[in-house]
Backbone as numpy.savetxt, mean C-alpha at the origin, in Angstrom:
# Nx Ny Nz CAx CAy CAz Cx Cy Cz
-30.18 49.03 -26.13 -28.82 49.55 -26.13 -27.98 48.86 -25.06
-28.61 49.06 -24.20 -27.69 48.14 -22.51 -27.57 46.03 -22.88
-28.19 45.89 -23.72 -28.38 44.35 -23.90 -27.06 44.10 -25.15
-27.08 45.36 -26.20 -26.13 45.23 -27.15 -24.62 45.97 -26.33
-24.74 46.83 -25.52 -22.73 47.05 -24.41 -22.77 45.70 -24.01
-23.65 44.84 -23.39 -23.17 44.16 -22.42 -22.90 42.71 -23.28
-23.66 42.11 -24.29 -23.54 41.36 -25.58 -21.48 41.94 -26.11
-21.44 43.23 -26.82 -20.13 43.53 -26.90 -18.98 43.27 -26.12
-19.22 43.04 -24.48 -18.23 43.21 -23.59 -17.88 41.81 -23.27
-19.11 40.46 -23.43 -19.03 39.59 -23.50 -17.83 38.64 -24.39
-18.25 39.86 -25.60 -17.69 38.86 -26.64 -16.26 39.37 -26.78
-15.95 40.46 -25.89 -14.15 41.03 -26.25 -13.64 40.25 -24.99
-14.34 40.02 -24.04 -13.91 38.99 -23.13 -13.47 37.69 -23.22
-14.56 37.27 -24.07 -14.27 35.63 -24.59 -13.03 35.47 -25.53
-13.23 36.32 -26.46 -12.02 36.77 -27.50 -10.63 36.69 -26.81
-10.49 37.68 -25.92 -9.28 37.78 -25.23 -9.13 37.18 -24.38
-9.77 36.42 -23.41 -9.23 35.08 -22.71 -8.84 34.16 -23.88
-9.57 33.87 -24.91 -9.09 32.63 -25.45 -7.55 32.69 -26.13
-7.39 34.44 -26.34 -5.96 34.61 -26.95 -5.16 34.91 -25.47
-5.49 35.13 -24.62 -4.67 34.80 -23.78 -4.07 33.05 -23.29
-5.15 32.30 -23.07 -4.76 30.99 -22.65 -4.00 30.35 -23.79
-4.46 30.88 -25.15 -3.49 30.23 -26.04 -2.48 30.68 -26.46
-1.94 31.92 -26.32 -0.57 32.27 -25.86 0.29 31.74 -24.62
0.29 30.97 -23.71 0.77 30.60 -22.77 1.12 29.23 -23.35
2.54 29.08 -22.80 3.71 28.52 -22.91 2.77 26.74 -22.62
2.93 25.97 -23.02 2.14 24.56 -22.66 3.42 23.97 -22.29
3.24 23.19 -20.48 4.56 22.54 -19.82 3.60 21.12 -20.43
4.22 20.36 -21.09 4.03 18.54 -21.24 3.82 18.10 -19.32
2.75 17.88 -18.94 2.51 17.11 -17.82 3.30 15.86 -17.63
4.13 15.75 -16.46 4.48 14.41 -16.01 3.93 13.49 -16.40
4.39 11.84 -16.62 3.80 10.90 -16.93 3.68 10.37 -15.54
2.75 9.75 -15.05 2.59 8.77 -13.48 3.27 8.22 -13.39
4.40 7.83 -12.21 5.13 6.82 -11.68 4.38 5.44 -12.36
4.68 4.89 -12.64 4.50 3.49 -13.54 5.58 2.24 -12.74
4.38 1.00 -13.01 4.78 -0.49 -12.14 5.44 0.16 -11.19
5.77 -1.60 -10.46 6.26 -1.60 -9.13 7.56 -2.78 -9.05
8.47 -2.91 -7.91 9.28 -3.70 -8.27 9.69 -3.75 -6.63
10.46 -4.88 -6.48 11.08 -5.46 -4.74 11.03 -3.45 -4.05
11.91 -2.51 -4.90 12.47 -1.38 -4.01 11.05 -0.81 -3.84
10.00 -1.18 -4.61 8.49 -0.42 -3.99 8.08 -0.72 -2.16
8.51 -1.55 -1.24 9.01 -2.10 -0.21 10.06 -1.77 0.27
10.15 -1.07 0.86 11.25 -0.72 1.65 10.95 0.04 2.65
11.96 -0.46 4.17 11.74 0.21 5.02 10.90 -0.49 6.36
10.25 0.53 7.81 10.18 -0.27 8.53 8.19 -0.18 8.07
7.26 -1.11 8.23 5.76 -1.25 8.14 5.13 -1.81 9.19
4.03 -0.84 9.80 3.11 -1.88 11.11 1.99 -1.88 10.12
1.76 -2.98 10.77 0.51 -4.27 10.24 -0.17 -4.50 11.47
-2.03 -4.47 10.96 -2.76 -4.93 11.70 -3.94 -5.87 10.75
-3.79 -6.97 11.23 -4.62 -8.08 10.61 -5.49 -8.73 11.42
-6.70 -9.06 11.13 -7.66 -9.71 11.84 -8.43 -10.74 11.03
-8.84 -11.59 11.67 -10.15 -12.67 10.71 -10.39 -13.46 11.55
-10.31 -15.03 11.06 -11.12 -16.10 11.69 -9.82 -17.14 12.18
-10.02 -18.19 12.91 -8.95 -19.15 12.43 -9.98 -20.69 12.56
-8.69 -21.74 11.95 -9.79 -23.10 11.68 -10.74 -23.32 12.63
-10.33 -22.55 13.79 -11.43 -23.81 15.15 -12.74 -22.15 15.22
-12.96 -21.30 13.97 -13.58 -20.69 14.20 -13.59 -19.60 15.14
-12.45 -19.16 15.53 -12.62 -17.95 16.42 -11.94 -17.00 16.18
-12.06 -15.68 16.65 -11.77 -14.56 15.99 -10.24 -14.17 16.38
-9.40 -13.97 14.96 -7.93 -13.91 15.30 -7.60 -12.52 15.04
-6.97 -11.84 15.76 -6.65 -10.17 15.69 -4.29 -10.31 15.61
-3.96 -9.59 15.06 -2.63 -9.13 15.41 -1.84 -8.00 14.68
-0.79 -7.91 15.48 -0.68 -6.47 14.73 0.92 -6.88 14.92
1.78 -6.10 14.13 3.32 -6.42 13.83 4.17 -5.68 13.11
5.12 -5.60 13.06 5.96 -4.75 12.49 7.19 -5.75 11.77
7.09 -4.75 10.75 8.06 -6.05 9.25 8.64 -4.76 8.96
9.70 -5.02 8.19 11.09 -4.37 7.82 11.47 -4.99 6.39
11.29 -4.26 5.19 11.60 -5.05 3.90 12.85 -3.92 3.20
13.62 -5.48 2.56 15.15 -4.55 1.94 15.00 -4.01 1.03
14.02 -4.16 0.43 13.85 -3.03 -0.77 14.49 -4.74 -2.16
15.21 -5.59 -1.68 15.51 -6.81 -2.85 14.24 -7.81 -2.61
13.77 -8.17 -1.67 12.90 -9.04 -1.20 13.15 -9.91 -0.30
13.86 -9.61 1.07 13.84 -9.89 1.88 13.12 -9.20 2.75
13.00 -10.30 4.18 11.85 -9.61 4.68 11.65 -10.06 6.13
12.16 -9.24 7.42 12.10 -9.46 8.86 10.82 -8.84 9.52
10.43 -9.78 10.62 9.14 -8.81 11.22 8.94 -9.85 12.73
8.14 -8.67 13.34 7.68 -9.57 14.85 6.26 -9.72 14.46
5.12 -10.70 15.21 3.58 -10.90 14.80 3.61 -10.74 16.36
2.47 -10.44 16.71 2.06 -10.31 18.03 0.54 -10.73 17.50
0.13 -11.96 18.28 -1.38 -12.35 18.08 -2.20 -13.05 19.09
-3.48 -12.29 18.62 -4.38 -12.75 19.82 -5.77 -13.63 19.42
-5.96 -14.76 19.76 -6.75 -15.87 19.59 -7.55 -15.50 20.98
-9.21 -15.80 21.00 -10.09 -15.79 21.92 -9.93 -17.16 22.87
-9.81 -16.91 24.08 -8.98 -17.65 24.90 -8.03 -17.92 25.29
-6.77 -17.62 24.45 -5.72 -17.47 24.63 -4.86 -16.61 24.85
-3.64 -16.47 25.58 -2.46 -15.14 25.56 -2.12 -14.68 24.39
-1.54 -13.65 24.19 -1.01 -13.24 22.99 0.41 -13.70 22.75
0.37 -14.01 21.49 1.81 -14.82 21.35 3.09 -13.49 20.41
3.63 -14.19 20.68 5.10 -13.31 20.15 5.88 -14.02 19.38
5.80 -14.03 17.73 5.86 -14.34 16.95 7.50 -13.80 15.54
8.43 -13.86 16.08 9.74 -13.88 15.61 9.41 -14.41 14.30
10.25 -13.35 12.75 9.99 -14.30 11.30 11.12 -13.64 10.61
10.98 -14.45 9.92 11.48 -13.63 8.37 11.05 -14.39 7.54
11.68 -13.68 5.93 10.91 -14.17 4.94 11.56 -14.00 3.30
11.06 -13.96 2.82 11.42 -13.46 1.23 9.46 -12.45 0.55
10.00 -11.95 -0.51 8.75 -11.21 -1.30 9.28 -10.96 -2.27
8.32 -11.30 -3.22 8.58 -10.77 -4.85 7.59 -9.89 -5.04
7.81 -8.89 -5.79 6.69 -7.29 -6.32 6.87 -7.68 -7.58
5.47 -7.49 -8.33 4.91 -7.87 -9.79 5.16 -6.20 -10.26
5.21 -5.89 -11.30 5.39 -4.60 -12.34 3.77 -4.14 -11.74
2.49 -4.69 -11.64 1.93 -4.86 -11.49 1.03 -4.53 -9.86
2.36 -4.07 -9.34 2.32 -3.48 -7.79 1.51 -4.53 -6.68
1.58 -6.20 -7.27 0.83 -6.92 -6.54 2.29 -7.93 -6.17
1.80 -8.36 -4.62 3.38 -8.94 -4.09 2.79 -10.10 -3.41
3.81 -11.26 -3.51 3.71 -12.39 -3.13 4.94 -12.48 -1.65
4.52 -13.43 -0.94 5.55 -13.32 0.04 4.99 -14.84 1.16
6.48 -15.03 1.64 6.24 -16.27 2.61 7.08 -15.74 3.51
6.11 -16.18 4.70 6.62 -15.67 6.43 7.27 -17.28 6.97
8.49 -17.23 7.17 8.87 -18.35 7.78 8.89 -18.16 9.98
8.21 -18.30 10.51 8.32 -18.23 11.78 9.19 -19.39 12.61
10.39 -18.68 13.81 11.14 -19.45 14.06 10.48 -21.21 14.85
9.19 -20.93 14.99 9.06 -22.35 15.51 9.11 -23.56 14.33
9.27 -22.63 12.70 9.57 -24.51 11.89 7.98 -23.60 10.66
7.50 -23.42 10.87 6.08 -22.80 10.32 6.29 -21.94 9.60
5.47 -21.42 8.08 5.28 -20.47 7.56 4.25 -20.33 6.84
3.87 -19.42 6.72 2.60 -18.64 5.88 2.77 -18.38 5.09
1.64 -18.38 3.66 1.78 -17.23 2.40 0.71 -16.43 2.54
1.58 -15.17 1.45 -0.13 -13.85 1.49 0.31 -13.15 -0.11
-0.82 -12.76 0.00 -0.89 -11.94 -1.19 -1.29 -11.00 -0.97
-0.49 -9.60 -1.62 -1.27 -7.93 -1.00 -0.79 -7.23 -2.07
-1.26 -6.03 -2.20 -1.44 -4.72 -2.99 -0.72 -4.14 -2.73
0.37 -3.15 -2.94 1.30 -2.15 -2.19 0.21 -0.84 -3.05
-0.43 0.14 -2.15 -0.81 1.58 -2.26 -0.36 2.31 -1.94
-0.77 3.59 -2.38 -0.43 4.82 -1.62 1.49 5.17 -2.26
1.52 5.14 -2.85 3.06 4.94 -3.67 3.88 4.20 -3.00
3.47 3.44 -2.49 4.45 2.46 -1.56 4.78 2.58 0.19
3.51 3.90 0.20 3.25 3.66 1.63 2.72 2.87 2.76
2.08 1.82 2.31 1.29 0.85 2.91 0.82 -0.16 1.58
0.30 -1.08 2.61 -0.28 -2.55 1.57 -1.36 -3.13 2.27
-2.28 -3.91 1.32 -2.99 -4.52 2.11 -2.84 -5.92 1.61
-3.40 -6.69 2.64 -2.75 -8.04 3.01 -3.79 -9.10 2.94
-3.83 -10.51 2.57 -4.82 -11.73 2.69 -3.64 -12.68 2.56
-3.81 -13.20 3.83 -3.57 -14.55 3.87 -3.88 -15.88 3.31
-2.91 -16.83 2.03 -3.28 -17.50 1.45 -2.46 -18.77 1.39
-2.27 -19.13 2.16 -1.62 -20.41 2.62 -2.31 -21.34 2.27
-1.72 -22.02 1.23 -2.75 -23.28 1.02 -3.37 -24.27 2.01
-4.23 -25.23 1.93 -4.72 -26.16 3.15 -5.11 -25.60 4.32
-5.17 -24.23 4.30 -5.58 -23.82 5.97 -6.79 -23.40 5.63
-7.46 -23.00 6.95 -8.98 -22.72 6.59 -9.33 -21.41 7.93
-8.30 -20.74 7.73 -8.34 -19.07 8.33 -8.62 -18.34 7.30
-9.10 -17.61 7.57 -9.63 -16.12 6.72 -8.87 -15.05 7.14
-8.05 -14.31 6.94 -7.19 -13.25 7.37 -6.47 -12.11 6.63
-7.47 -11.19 7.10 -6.67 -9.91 5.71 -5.97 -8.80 7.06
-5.63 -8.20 6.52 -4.82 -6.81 7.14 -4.83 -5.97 6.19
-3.99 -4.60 7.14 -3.52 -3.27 6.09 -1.92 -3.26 6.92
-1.46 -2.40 6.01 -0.24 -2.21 6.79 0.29 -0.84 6.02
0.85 -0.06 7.16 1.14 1.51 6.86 2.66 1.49 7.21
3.36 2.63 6.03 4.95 2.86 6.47 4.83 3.39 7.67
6.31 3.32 8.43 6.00 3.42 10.09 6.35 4.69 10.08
7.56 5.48 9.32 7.80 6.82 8.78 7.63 7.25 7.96
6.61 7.58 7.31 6.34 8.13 6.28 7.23 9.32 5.50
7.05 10.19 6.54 7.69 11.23 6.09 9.44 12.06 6.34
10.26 10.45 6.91 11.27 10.14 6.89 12.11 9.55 5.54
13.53 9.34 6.09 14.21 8.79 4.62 13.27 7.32 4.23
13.41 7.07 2.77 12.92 6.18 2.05 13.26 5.14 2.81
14.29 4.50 3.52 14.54 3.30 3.90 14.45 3.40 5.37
13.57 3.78 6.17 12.86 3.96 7.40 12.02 2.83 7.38
């Protein structure tokens, strides 16, 4: 008798949840923010990058870049080579963003010099990560780089 109440109570349960959940109103879920474009960039970003450089020794720096949201692109490098002072490194630049949320970019530094890299923008455009790909050189150099305000206006 107690196996057939509790069998019964089961099944007016199941019954009536299922007519409950399928009476409720169905909201269409958001679709995901989709691609990326120059305005996925914007704002002020510190960067810390480290690796190797040609004569083999370990290169560390960290910097702060400022992108217009079109693909321009200002920043200081502060870097430190084993043996050497840390240098202070004045740039700007240009960057293009792929639909594809992957960005190309060249650092022109005021001594005449510039770099290319290739990086990922994550986190909805809160940070990126970074590899240095300058043709003919023979450094190894990746970074990350995080918005400096996150939880400020978009163009911070």
């Amino acid at each position: 008798m107690k196996r057939k109440i509790t069998f019964s109570i089961l099944v007016a349960f199941s019954i009536s949840l299922t007519m409950i959940l399928g009476s409720m109103r169905k909201v269409p879920a958001k679709p995901a923010k989709r691609g990326c474009s120059n305005a996925s960039l914007k704002g002020s970003y510190g960067l810390h990058a480290t690796g190797t450089t040609p004569a083999g020794g370990p290169f560390a720096a960290v910097g702060l870049f400022s992108f217009d949201g079109v693909g321009n692109l200002v920043g200081t490098l502060f870097v430190r080579v084993t043996g050497g002072s840390t240098s202070v490194l004045p740039l700007t630049g240009t960057y293009t963003v792929s639909p594809d949320c992957t960005v190309s970019d060249t650092w022109n530094f005021s001594n005449g010099s510039s770099s290319q890299h290739e990086s990922v923008i994550v986190d909805n455009g809160r940070g990126y990560v970074i590899l240095k790909t300058t043709a003919g050189e023979n450094s190894v150099i990746s970074g990350e780089a995080r918005k400096q305000f996150p939880r400020h206006r978009e163009d911070d």
